[in-house]
C-alpha positions in Angstrom: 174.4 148.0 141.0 175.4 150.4 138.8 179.1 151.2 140.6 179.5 146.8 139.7 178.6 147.3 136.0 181.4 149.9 135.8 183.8 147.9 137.4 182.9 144.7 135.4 183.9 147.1 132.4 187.2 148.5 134.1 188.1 144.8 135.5 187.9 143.4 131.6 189.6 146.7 129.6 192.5 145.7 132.7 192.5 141.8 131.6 192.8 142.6 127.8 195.6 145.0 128.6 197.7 142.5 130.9 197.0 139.7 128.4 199.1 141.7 125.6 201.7 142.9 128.1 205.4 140.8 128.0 205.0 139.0 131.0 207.3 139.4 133.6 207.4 143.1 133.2 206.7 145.8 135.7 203.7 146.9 133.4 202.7 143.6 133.2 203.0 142.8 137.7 201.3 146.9 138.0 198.3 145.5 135.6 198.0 142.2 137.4 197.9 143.9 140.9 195.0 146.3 139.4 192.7 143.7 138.5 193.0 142.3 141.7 192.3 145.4 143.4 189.5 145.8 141.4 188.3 142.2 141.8 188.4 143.0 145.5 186.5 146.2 145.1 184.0 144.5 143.1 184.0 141.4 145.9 183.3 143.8 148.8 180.4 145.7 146.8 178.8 142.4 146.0 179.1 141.3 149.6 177.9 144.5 151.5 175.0 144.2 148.9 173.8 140.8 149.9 174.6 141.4 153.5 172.2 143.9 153.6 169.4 141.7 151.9 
């Protein structure tokens, strides 16, 4: 539960960033794609969790 905290944390400080970025920018496609991983990562933690419930 912990690891999902932590990424709740990184997965917000990576939305704040991309919200200031000039869309359409490399820096602003890199953040996007970050968050997503990260939102996957969390996805798959959250499902192996209940899975095993």
């Amino acid at each position: 539960m912990e690891e999902i905290k932590k990424l709740w944390v990184l997965i917000d400080y990576v939305q704040e960033k991309a919200k200031k970025a000039e869309v359409g920018t490399p820096e602003h496609r890199a953040l996007l794609n970050e968050w997503n991983d990260l939102l996957n990562k969390q996805y798959e933690l959250l499902e192996s969790k209940y899975k095993k419930s």
